[in-house]
C-alpha positions in Angstrom: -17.6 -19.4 32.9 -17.8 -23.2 32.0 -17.9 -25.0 29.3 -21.5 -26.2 27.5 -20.2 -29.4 28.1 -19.8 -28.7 32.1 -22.8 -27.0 32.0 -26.0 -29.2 31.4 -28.5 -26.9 32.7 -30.1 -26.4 29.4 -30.4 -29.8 28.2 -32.0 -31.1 31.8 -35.5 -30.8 32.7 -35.2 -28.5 35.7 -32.7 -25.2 35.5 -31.6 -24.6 39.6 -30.6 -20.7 40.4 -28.7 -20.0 43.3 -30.2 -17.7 45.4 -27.5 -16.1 47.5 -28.8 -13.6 51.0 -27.4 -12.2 53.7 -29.7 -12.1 57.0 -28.1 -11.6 60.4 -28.7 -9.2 63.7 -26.4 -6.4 61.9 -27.6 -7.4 58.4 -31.2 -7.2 59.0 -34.0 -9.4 57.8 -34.9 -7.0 54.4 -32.5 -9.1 52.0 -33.5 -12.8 52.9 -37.0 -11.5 52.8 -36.5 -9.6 48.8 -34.5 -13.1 47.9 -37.4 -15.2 48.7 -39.7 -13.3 46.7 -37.5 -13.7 43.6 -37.2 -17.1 44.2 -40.8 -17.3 44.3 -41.2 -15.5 41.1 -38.6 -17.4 39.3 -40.3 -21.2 40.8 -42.0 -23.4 37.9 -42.1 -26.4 37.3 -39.2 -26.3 35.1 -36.6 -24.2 37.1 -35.9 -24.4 41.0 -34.0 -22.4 43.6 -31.6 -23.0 46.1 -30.7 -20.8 48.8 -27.3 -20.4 49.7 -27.4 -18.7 53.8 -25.1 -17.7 56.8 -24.6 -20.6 59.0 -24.5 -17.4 62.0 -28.7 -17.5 61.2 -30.2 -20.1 61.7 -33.7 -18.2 61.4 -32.8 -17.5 57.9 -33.0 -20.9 56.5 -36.1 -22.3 58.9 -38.1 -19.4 57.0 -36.5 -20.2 53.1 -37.1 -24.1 54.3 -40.5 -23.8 55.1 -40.9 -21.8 52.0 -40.2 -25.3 50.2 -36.7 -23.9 49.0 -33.5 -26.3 49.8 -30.8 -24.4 51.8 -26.8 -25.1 51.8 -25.3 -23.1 55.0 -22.3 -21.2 54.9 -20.1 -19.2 57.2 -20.4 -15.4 56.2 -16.6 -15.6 56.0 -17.1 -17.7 53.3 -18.2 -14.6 50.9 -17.5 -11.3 53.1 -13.6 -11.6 52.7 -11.9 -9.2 50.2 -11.0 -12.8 48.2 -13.9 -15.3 49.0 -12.8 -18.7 49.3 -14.2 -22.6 50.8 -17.4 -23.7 50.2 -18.4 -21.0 48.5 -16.0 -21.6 45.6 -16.7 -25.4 45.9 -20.5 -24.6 45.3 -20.1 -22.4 42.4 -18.0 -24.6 40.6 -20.1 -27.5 40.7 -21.3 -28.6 37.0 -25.1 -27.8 37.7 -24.6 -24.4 39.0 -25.1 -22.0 35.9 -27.1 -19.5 37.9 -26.8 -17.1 40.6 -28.8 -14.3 41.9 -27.0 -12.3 44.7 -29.0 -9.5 47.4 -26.0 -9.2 49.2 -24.8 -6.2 52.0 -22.0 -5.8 49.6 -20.4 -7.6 47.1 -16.7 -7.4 46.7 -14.5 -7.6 43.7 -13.6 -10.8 44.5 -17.0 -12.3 44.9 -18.0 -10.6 41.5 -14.5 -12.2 40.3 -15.8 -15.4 41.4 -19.3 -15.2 40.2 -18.1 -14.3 36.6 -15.6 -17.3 36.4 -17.6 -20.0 37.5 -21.6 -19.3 36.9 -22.8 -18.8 33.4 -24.7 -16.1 34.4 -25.2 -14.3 37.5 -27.1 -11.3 38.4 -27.1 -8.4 41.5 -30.2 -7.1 43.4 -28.7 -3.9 45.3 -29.4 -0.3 46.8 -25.1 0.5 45.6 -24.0 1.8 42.2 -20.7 0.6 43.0 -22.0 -3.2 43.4 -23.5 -3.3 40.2 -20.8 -5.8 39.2 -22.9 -8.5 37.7 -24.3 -9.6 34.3 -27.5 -8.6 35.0 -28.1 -5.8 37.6 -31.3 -4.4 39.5 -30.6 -1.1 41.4 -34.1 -0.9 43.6 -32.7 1.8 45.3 -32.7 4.2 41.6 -35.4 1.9 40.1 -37.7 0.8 43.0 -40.4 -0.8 41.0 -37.8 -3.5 40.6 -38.2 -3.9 44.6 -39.1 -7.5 45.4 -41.7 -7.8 47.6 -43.9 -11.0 48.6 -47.3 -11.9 47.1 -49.2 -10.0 49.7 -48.2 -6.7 48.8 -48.8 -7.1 44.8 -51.6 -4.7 43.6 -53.1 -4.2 46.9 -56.2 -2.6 47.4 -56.5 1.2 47.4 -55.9 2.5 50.9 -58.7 4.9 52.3 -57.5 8.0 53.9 -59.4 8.2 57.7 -60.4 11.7 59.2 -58.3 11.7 62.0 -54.6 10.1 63.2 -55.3 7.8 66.3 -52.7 5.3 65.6 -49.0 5.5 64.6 -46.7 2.4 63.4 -42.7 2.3 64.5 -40.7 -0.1 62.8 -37.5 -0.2 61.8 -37.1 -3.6 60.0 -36.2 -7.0 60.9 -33.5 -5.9 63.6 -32.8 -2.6 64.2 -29.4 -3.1 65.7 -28.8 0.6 66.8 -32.6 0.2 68.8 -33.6 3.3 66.7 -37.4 2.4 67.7 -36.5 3.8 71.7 -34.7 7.0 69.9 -37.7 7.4 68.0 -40.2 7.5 70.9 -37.5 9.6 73.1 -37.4 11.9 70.8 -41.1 12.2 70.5 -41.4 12.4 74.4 -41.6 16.1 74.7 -44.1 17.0 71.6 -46.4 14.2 73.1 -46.1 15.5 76.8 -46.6 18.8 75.8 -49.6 18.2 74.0 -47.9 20.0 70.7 -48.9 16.2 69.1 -52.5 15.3 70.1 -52.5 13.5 72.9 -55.5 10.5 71.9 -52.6 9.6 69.0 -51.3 6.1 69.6 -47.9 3.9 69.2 -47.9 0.9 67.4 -44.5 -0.2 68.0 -43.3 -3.9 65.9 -40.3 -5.1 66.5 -38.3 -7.5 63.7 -37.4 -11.0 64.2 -33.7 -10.3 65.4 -34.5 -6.9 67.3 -32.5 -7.5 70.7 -33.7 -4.8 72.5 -37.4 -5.7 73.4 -37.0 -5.1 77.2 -35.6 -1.1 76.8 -38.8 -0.9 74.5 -41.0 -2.8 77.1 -39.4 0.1 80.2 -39.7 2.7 77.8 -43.4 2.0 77.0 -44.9 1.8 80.4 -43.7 5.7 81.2 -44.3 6.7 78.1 -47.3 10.0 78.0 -49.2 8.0 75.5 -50.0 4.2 75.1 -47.5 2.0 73.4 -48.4 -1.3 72.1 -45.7 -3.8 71.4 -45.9 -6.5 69.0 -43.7 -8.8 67.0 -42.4 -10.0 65.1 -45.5 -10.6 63.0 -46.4 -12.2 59.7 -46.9 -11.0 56.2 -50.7 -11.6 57.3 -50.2 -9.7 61.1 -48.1 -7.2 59.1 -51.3 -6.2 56.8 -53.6 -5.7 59.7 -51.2 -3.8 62.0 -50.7 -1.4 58.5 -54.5 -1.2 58.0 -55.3 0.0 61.9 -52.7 2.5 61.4 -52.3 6.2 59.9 -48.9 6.7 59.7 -45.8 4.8 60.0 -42.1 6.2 61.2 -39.9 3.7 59.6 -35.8 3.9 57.9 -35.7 3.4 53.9 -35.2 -0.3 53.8 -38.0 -2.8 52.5 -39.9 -2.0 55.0 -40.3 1.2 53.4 -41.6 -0.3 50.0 -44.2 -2.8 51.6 -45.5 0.4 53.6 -45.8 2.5 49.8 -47.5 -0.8 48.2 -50.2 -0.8 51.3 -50.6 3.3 51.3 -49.3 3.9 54.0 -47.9 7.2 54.4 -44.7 6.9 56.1 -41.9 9.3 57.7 -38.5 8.0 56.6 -35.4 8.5 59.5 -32.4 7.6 57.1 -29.7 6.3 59.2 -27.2 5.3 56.8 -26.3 6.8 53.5 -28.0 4.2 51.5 -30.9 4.9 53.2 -31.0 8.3 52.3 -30.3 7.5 48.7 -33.4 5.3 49.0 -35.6 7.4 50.6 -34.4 10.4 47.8 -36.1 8.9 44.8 -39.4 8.3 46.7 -39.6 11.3 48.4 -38.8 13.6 45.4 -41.7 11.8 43.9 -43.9 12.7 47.2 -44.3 9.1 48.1 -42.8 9.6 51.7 -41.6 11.7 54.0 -38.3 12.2 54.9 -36.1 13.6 57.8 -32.4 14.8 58.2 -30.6 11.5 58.9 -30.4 10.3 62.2 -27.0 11.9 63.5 -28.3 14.9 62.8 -32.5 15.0 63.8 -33.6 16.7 66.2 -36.8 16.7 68.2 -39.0 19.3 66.3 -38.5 18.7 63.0 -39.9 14.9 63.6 -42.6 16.1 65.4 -43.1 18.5 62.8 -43.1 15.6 59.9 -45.7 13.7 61.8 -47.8 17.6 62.1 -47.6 17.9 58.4 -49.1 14.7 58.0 -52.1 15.3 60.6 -55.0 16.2 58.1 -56.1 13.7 55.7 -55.2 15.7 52.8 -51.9 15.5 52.6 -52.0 11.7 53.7 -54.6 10.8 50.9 -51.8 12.4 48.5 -48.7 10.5 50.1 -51.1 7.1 49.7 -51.7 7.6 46.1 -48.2 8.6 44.7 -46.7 5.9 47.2 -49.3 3.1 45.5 -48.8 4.4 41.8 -44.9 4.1 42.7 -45.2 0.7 44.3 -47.2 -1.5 42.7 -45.7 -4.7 44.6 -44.8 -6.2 41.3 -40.7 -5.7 41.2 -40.3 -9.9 41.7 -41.9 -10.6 39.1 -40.4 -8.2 36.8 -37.2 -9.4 38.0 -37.9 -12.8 37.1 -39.2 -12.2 33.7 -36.1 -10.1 33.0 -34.0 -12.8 34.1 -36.1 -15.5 32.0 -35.6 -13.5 29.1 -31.5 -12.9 29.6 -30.9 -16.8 30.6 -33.0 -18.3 28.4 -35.4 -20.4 31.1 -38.5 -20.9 32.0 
């Protein structure tokens, strides 16, 4: 920690946080996208945010630039390593660095090491217990209304429940590396040839911003027994209207998840990795989603099954309203004025 007289944060006119994200192909888009909309919350006139990025994305800091946020790039070797060192240490120990907010993959001991030495205060936004390492910790994963979401999703409107499923949404975040969208659909092949799923239902299919697989999705689509539309990647703004011409979306339990609960829209959860099943747990046992055996292990019935359950509007008008009471979009702005209160800015 420095010094008050290294650190003259609190007698200068603006306070700057450093707002540390991962975002890559294997990474996903989930954590830049939750970073920006603490950032957003924590913006005034009188504190400022600076994004720290992987030089290996350049998509990553065109988005937090034309969000109005400066960006220093950095290799992801940087901060990954077991004993981060470079730039990374050369940033944090500059004199006006006194804050740092982290939504990391993972966070080492000796990035936690480093954060503890040199910032005054730093805080964690994570799905892990075990990377809880900070001053100030937000485990959205055990206590989702902390989940930052962007302004679009805060206290939306109550979703009405239609009749009848005629449309439903795939998407598996910003990349998808394992293409889990063309398991999805192959494993939905035979209930929607069959006729055991009605056969007027339609796929929505979006695809992320670094989703590499667009062609096998494309060949998959055009023999596929139903109609599959493609899009993507969209905007916040597309993102809303592809929600609100859909009935149910088949999704994993990343952010995706929690912008879905915030519109209503009941969603079938396809953990893939353990934190996704830790994620998915707290919702589902509160009956805000769905959720399947994890991907290794599904098999073809029981997702057709979890999209049967969900055919009449009962049960979907239930899943909307426990998802909305769960997920009020609101989690960056509680973040913020926890932080506010624990660092003493404004």
């Amino acid at each position: 920690m420095k010094t008050p007289s290294e650190t003259p944060g609190r007698e200068s006119t603006v306070t700057t946080v450093l707002i540390h994200a991962d975002a890559g192909s294997t990474e996903g888009w989930g954590h830049l996208r939750e970073a920006l909309a603490v950032a957003k919350a924590l913006r005034t006139s009188t504190t400022t945010c600076k994004f720290i990025l992987p030089t290996e994305s350049p998509e990553a800091a065109i988005e937090a630039e034309a969000e109005g946020f400066a960006v220093v790039k950095m290799p992801a070797v940087d901060w990954q390593s077991i004993e981060p060192s470079g730039q990374l240490i050369d940033l944090l120990a500059k004199p006006d660095t006194s804050f740092l907010v982290c939504d990391l993959v993972r966070v080492s001991p000796g990035y936690a090491a480093l954060a503890g030495n040199l910032c005054d205060s730093w805080a964690i936004v994570t799905e892990l217990r075990e990377d809880e390492r900070a001053d100030v910790n937000f485990n959205v994963s055990q206590s989702p209304q902390y989940m930052p979401l962007g302004p679009e999703y805060r206290r939306a409107a109550k979703r009405q429940t239609r009749s009848r499923v005629r449309r439903i949404l795939i998407n598996y975040g910003g990349s998808d590396p394992r293409n889990i969208t063309c398991q999805t659909l192959e494993m939905l092949r035979p209930a929607m040839t069959s006729g055991e799923l009605p056969s007027d239902v339609s796929f929505a299919v979006v695809l992320g911003p670094l989703f590499a697989h667009s062609d096998a999705v494309s060949e998959m689509a055009s023999s596929y027994p139903v109609p599959v539309e493609i899009t993507g990647p969209l905007a916040p703004s597309e993102m809303l209207v592809a929600v609100a011409q859909s009935d149910i979306a088949i999704s994993t339990a990343g952010g995706t998840m929690y912008e879905f609960c915030a519109l209503g829209l009941p969603c079938i959860i396809v953990p893939d990795l353990d934190k996704h099943q830790a994620n998915a747990k707290v919702l589902a046992g509160r009956g805000a989603v769905s959720m399947t055996s994890k991907l290794a292990t599904l098999s073809n019935n029981e997702l057709a099954s979890a999209i049967r359950e969900l055919l009449p509007a009962g049960p979907r008008e239930t899943m909307t309203n426990r998802a909305q009471d769960e997920i009020d979009g609101q989690g960056a702005e509680r973040i913020a004025d926890r932080l506010r209160q624990e660092w003493g800015i404004s």
